[in-house]
Steps between C-alpha positions, in 0.01 A plus 500: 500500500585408870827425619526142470402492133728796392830281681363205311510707188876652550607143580350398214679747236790507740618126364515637159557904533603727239487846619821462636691303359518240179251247568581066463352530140720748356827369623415176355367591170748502165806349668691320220504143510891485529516717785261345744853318621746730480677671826608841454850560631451650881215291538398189675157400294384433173147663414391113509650442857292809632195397324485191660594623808237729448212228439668244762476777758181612389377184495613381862316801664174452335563099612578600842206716502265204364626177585486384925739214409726740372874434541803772427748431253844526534731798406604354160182404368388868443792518259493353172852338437524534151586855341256392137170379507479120401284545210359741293127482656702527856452900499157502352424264757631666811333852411206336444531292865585843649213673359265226578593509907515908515122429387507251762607764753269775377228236535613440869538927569165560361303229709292640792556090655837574551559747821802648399636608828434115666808281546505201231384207706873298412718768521708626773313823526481649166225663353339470127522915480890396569545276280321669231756830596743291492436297150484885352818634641687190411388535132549839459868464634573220270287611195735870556825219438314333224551872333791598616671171331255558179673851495866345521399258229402805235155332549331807680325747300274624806 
């Protein structure tokens, strides 16, 4: 395999890895209905508030890295405002968004079009290998929360 297609293949299993640490799947899978709201004392977040922020983010990257009349949101719109989902499809919903752009993503890593170390033509100097390091980092920080608060809800058995 030469170089470029082993980086596309670590990028690739990079945006969902699980030899290090628990991947997006497991965190979400099992959580009781009536705790997707709650806040653990100590903590800031709900497990709904860091999904979300989790597909919002997600999905703003993979945007950026796709769209030339792409525009930034603000600070607050990565945040969800409400602790509880809105409705009871609203989790199964989100995972299912999330899971659907990480595809996106490994679609975009894997493609041989895409140079990986050029600058994204409407960015101010980023590059899609940045971007996709970037999306993974982010999630694994935030998916790490998603357990910790599982953990402080007795909802961890992991």
């Amino acid at each position: 395999m030469d170089r470029d297609a082993s980086l596309r293949e670590h990028l690739r299993k990079l945006l969902d890895w699980k030899d290090a640490h628990v991947s997006f799947d497991q965190a979400v899978a099992g959580l009781p209905a009536d705790l997707r709201g709650a806040v653990p004392e100590g903590w800031v977040h709900s497990p709904w508030q860091l999904l979300e922020h989790l597909r919002i983010c997600q999905r703003d990257i993979l945007d950026f890295c796709r769209n030339p009349r792409y525009v930034e949101p603000s600070m607050p719109q990565y945040w969800p405002p409400a602790a509880a989902p809105a409705s009871g499809d609203a989790w199964e919903q989100s995972v299912a968004a999330f899971r659907r752009d990480r595809d996106e993503l490994r679609r975009l890593a894997a493609d041989p079009a895409v140079e990986l170390f050029d600058r994204i033509p409407h960015g101010s100097g980023q590059t899609y290998l940045r971007e996709l390091l970037l999306v993974a980092d982010h999630n694994a920080y935030h998916v790490g929360q998603l357990v910790a608060v599982r953990r402080c809800l007795g909802a961890w058995s992991g």
